[in-house]
N, C-alpha and C positions, 0 to 999 in steps of 0.2 A: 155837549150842549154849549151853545153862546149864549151872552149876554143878549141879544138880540131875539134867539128860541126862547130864552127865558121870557124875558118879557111879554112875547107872545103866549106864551102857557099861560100868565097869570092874566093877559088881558081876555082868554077862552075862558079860564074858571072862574074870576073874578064874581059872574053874576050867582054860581052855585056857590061858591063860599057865601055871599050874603044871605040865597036862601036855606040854606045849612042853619046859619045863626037865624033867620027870621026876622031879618032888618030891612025896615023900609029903601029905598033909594033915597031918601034923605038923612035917614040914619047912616046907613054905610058911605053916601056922601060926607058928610059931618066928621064921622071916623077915621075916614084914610085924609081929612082936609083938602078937597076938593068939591067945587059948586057939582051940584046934580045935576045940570044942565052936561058937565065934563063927563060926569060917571052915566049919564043916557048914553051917549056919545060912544065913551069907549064898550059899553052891553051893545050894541047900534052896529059893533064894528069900525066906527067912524076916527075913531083917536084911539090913545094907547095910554094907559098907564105911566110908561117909562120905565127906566131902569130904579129911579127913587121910589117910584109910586109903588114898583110892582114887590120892592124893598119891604115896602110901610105896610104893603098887603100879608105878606107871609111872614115878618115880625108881628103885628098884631092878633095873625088869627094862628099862628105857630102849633095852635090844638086841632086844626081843622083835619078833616076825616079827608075832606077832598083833595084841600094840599098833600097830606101825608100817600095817599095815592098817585095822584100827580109826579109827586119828586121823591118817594121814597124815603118816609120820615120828617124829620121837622126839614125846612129846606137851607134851615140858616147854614149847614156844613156846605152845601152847594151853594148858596151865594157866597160863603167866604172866597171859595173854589175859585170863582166866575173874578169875582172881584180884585183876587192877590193871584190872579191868574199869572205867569214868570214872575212872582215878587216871594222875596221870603217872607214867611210869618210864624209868629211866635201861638201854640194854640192848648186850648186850657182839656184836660184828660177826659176822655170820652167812657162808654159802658163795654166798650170793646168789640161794638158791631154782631150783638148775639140776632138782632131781628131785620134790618135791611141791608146786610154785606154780606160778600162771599170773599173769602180768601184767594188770593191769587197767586200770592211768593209767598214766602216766609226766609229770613235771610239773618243770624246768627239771631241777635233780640231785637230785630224790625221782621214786619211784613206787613206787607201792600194789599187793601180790601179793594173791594169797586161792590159802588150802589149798587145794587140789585133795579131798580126804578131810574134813577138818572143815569146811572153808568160812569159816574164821575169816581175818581181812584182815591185812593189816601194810603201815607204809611203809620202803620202806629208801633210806639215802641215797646218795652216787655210790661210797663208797666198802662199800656193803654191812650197812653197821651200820643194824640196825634202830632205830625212833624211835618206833615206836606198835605195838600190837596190839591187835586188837579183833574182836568181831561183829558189829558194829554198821559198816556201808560208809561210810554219811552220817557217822558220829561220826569216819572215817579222812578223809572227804575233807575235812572239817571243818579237821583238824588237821594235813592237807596244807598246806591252806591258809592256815594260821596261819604253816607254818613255811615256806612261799611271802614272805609279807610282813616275817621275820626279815630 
């Protein structure tokens, strides 16, 4: 997925996430800080979110039933993904992928899951803490590998 599919997922679900919560268009205008006039627009098809906007959507409603279907779980691991996409990052221990991953490697105390819903990769190490995410599977095994010879 790109940053630009993203975007566009969240400018399709956008209007079921609000009625999920049962918020007016002015409400859910108010909440993501955009005029209602913006948020007609992008329900309309007419404008988009953005990359911030579509951020501010799935940070805020992080519980939503529609999101977690959409992208498989809360989606904040896949914008990290999207975001630190070739960049290293430092990332805080996860539940160890018991309900949206499947294992893919496994490699001395790493191994590399992929979303079950996005399809985006990660490695995590023995004790759960994630070390990489990405789209890209060659760029995870890559960097499996790197921290194989650590």
């Amino acid at each position: 997925m790109t940053k630009e599919e993203f975007i566009n997922e969240c400018n399709q679900i956008e209007k079921l996430i609000r009625t999920e919560y049962r918020y007016s268009q002015d409400h859910m205008a108010e909440v993501l800080g955009i005029s209602k006039k913006t948020l007609v627009e992008i329900e309309k098809g007419r404008r988009t979110l953005g990359w911030s906007g579509s951020v501010v959507l799935c940070t805020l409603f992080d519980d939503s039933q529609v999101l977690a279907g959409t992208f498989g779980g809360i989606p904040s691991d896949m914008i990290q993904a999207l975001a630190f996409e070739g960049r290293p990052r430092v990332y805080p221990k996860t539940m160890g992928g018991n309900v949206w991953w499947r294992e893919i490697e496994a490699k001395g105390k790493f191994k590399i899951q992929q979303n079950i819903i996005s399809q985006h990769y990660r490695i995590l190490d023995n004790e759960n803490c994630r070390r990489m995410s990405s789209f890209s599977l060659e760029e995870v095994q890559l960097h499996l590998n790197m921290l194989q010879e650590e």
